[in-house]
C-alpha positions as CSV (number, residue, x, y, z in Angstrom):
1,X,-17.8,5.0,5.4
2,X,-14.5,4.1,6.8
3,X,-14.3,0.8,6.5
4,X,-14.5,1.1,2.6
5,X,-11.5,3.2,2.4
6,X,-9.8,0.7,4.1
7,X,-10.9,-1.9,1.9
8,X,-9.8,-0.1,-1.5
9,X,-6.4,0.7,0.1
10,X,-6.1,-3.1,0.9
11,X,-7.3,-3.9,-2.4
12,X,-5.0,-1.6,-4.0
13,X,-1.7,-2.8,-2.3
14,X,-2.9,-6.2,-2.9
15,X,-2.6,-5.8,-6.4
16,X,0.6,-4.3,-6.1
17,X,1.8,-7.0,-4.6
18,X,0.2,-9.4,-7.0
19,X,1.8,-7.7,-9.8
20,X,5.1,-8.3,-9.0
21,X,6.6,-11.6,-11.2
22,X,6.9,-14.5,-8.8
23,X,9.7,-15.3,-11.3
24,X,11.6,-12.5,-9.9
25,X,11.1,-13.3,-6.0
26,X,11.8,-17.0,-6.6
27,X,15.4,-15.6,-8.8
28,X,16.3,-13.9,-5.6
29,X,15.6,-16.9,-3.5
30,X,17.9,-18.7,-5.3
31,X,20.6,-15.8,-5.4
32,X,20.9,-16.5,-1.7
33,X,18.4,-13.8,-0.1
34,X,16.6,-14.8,2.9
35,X,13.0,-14.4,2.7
36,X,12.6,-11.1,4.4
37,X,15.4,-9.7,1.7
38,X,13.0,-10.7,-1.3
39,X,10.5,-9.1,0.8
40,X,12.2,-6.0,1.2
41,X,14.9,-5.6,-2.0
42,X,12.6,-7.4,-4.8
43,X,8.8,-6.9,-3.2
44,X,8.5,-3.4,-1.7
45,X,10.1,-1.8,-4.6
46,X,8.9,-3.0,-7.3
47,X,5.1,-2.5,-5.6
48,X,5.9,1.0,-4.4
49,X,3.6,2.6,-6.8
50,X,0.9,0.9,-5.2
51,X,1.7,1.3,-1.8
52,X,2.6,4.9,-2.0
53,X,-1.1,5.2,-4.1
54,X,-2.7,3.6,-1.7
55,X,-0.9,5.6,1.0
56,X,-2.3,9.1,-0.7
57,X,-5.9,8.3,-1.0
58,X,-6.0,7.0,2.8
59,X,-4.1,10.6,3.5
60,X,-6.2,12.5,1.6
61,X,-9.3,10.7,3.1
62,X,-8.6,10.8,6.8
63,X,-7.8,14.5,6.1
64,X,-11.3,15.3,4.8
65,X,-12.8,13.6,7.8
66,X,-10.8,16.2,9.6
67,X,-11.6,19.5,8.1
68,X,-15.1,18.5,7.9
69,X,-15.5,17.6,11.6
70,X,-13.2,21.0,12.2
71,X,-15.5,23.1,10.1
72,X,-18.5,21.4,11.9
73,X,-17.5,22.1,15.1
74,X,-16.6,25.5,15.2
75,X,-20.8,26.0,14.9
């Protein structure tokens, strides 16, 4: 069951990503930043909601998978 949470966490910041205009990234491109800057200034921000979504249900995930083997174990 792992492997799925992985998936919708991919999916999710995919989207994200996806979301952002290309207009904006190309704008910066030809403002002067290097690609890596458009990564970083224009990208990242402006798909933080995704990331940091994505982010929480992967936390929230791996720490079920750790209570449950904690409460398990102490049998």
């Amino acid at each position: 069951m792992r492997g799925s949470g992985i998936l919708l966490a991919i999916w999710l910041m995919k989207a994200a990503i996806d979301g952002v205009p290309r207009s904006l990234e190309q704008s910066a491109l030809l403002d002067g930043f290097s690609p890596w800057q458009v990564a970083m200034r224009v990208t990242v921000p402006l798909a933080a909601s995704g990331i940091a979504a994505a982010f929480l249900l992967e936390f929230a995930s791996a720490w079920k998978q750790l209570l449950t083997s904690l409460a398990l174990s102490e049998q």
